[in-house]
N, C-alpha and C positions, 0 to 999 in steps of 0.2 A: 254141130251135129249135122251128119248128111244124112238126109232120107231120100228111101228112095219109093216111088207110086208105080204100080203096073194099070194101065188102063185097055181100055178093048178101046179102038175105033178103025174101025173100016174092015171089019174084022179079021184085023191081025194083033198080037197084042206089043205096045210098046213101055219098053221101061225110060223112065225119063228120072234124072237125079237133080236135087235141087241142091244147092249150093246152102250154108248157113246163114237163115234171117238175119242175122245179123248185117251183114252185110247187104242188104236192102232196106231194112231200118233205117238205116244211118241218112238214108237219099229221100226218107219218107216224109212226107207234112201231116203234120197234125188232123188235116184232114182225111188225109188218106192213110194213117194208122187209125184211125176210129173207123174208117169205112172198111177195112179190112179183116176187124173185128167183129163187127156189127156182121158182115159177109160170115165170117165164120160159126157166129151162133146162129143166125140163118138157117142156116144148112149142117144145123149141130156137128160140127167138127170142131171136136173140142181139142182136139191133139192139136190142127191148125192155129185154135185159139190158144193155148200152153205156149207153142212155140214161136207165135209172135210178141208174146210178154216175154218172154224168156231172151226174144233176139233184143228186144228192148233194154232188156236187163244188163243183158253182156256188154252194149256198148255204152253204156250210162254208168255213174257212178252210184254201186251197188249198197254202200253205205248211207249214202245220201239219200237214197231212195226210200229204205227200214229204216230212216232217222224219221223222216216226213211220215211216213206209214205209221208210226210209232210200233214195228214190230222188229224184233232180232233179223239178221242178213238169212239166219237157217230158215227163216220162214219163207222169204221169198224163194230160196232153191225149192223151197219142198213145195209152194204152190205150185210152178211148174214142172216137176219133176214128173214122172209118169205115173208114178203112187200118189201124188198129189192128186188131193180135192178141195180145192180152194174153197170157201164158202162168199157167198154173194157180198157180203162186207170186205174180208180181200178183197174181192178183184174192184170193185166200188175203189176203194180207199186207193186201190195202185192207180186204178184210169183213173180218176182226179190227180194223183201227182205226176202222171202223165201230163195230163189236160196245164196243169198249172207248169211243168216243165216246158215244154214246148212252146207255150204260148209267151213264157217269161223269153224264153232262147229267140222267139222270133223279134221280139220287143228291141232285144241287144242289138 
């Protein structure tokens, strides 16, 4: 997914495109996917927050992931999908298999 953000500084306005999370995921620690998140409910950007689970998702294995979660794979698309509203147990239940992924993945 490309997005793009229009912002004002210096007052002229610049469009800037970000490339898909995913592809900055993959380079991310554990620490600094939590901190990114954390960053995003912050500053209630929840779209920000969607699409860094979501970039999460794309490069992990998607099964694995609803297998641990103990929910079907359609749940995870439609947590982060834009109609999605995840409820606090989602997102709970994915950052721990998060948390338990990454921290297994650094151990190896």
């Amino acid at each position: 997914m490309v997005k793009k953000k229009i912002f004002k500084k210096q007052g002229s306005l610049k469009k800037i495109t970000f490339d898909n999370p995913a592809h900055y995921i993959k380079k991310m620690t554990l620490d600094d996917l939590t901190g990114a998140l954390v960053y995003a409910l912050r500053h209630s950007d929840i779209e920000s927050f969607k699409d860094i689970l979501s970039g999460y998702i794309q490069v992990h294995n998607k099964a694995d992931i609803a297998r641990k979660m103990h929910v079907p794979r359609s749940t995870l698309y439609w947590m982060v999908s834009s109609e999605g509203n995840p409820t606090l147990d989602m997102i709970s239940r994915l950052i721990s298999v998060i948390s338990k992924n990454e921290l297994a993945r650094k151990a190896a």
